[in-house]
C-alpha positions as CSV (number, residue, x, y, z in Angstrom):
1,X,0.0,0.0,0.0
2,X,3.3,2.5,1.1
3,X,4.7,1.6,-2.5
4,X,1.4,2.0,-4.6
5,X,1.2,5.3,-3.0
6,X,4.7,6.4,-3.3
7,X,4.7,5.9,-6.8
8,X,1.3,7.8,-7.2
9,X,3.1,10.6,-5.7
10,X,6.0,10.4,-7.5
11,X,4.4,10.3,-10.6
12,X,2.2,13.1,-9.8
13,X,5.6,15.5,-9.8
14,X,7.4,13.9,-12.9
15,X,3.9,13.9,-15.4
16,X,3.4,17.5,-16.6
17,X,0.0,18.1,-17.9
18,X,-0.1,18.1,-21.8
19,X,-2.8,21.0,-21.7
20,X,-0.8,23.6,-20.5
21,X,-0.7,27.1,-22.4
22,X,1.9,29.9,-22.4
23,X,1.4,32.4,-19.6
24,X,3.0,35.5,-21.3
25,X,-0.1,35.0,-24.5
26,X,-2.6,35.3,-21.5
27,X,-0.7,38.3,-19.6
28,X,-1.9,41.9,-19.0
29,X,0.2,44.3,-19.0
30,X,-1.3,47.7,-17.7
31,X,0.0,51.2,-18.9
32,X,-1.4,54.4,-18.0
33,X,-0.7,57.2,-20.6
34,X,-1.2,60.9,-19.2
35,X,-2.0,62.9,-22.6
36,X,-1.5,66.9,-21.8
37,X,-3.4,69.3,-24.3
38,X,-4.9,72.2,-23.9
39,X,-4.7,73.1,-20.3
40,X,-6.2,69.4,-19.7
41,X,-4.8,66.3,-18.3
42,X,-6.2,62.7,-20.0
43,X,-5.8,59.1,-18.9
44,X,-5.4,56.8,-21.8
45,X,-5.2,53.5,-20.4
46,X,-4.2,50.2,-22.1
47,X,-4.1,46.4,-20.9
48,X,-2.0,44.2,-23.7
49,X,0.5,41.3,-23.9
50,X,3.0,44.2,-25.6
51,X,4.5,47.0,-24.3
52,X,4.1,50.8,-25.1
53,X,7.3,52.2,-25.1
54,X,6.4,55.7,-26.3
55,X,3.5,57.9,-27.1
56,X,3.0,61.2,-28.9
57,X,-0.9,63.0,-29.2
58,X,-1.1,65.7,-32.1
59,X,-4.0,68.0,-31.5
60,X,-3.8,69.5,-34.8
61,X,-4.3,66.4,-36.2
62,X,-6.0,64.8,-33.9
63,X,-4.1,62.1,-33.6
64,X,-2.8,59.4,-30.7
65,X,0.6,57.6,-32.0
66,X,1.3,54.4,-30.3
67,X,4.7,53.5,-29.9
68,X,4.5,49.5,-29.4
69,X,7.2,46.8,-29.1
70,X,6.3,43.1,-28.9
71,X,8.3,39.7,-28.7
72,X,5.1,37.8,-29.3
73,X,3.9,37.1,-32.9
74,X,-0.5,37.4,-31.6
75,X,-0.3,40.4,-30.0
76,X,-4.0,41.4,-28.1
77,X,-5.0,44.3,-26.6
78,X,-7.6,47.2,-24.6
79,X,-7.2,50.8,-24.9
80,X,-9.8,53.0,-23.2
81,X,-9.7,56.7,-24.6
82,X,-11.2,59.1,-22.8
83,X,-14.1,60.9,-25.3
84,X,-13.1,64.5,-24.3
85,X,-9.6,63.7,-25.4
86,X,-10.1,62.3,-28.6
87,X,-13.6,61.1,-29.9
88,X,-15.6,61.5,-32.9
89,X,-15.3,58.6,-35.7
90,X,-12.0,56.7,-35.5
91,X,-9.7,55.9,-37.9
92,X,-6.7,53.0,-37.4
93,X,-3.5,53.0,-39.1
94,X,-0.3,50.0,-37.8
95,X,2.5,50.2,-39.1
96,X,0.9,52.8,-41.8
97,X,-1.5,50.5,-43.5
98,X,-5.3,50.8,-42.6
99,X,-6.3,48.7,-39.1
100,X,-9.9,48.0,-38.3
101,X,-10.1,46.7,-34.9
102,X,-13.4,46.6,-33.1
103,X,-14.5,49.9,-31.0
104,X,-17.5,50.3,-28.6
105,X,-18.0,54.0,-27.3
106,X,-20.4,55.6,-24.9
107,X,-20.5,59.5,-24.0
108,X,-17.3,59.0,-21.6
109,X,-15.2,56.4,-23.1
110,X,-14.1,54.9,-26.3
111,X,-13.2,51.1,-26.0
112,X,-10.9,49.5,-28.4
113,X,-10.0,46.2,-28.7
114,X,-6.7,45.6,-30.4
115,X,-5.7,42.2,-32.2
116,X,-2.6,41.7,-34.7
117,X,0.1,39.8,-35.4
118,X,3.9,41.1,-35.9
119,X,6.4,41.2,-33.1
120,X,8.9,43.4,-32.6
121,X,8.0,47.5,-33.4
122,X,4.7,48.4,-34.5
123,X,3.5,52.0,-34.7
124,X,-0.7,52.3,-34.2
125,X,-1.8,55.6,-34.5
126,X,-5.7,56.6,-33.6
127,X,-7.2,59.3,-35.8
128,X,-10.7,61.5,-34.1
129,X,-12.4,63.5,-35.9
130,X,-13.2,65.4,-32.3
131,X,-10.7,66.7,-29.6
132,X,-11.6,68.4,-26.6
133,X,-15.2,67.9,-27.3
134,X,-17.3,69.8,-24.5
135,X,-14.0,71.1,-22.9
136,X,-12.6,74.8,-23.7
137,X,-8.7,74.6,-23.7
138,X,-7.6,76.7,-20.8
139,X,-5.2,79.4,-22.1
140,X,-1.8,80.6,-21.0
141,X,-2.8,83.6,-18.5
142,X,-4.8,80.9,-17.1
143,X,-2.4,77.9,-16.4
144,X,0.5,80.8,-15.8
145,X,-1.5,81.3,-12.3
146,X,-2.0,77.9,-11.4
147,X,0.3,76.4,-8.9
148,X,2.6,73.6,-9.6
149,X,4.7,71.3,-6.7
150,X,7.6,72.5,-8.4
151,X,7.1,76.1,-7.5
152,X,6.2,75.7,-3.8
153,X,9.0,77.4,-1.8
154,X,11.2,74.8,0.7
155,X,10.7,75.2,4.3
156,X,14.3,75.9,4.7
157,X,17.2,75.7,1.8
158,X,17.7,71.8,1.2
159,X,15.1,70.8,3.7
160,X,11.4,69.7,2.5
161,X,8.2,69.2,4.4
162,X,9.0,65.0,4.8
163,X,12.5,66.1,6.4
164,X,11.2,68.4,9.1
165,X,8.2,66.0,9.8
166,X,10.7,63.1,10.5
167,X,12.4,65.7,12.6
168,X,9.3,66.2,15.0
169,X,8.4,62.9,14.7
170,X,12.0,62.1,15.9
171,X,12.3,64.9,18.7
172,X,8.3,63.7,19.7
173,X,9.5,60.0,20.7
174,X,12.4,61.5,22.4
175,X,10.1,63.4,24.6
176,X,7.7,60.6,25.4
177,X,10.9,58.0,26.1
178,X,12.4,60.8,28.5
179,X,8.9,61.4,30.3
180,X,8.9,57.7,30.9
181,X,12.4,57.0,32.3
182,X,12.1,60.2,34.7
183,X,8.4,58.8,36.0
184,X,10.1,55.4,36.6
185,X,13.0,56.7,38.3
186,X,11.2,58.9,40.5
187,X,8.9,55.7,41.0
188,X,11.8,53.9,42.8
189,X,13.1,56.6,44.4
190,X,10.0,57.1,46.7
């Protein structure tokens, strides 16, 4: 009975199942695009099995380039545009010849699923025929008054807001440590 279940065991770790797939066909990989134009910030986000390595929007043209590089030959993929950024009737173009993948839109998104075949680089580029629809762009006097991080003064030359907090944190738990050692010394004093 030890030796009918030994070898069950065994052969349960040499046998590898014959339906097994290749993970990296199946994977996800999430990138989050933020598209500047006009005063506005967009999210273009994209699940695939490829990765974006560079983008570039056009407003003129209205146009998202997709900068794509692959080392899988079926190449699948989900971009979700945002409607203000780009919207409109699409038109596809990889690698410069004419793409027709499948797109489903509401009034917020434009969902487009992506399916080709070429590894290596592959440029995709998304033509709308309508950019900042229902947005105005914000002009220059406008986003010359609006605060960025990068012009908040330091609280001191060098030192920033997380250095002086671990400072009082520090100087805090000093305080409470002392408090405690002089209460128990003057416990065992008296």
């Amino acid at each position: 009975m030890k030796t009918l279940f030994l070898v069950s065991l065994v052969l349960l770790f040499v046998i590898s199942p014959a339906y097994g797939q290749s993970l990296s066909d199946a994977t996800g990989l999430v990138t989050r695009l933020d598209v500047k134009t006009g005063g506005h910030t967009f999210e273009v986000e994209t699940v695939s099995n490829f990765n974006i390595q560079d983008f570039n929007f056009d407003k003129n043209e209205k146009k998202l380039s997709l900068f794509i590089n692959s080392g899988l030959e079926r190449n699948l993929g989900e971009l979700l545009i945002p409607r203000a950024l780009l919207g409109g009737n699409f038109t596809f173009y990889l690698n410069e010849q004419p793409y027709f993948p499948k797109v489903h839109s509401n009034e917020k998104i434009s969902f487009v699923t992506l399916n080709f075949t070429g590894s290596g680089e592959n440029k995709l580029e998304i033509f709308g025929t309508t950019h900042l629809d229902g947005l105005t762009a914000k002009d220059e006097i406008t986003a010359k008054y609006e605060i960025t991080p990068e012009e908040l003064p330091p609280l001191q030359q060098g030192e920033t807001l997380p250095d002086s907090l671990g400072w009082l944190i520090l100087v805090g738990f000093l305080a409470v440590v002392s408090a405690i050692v002089v209460v128990k010394i003057k416990k065992q004093k008296s």
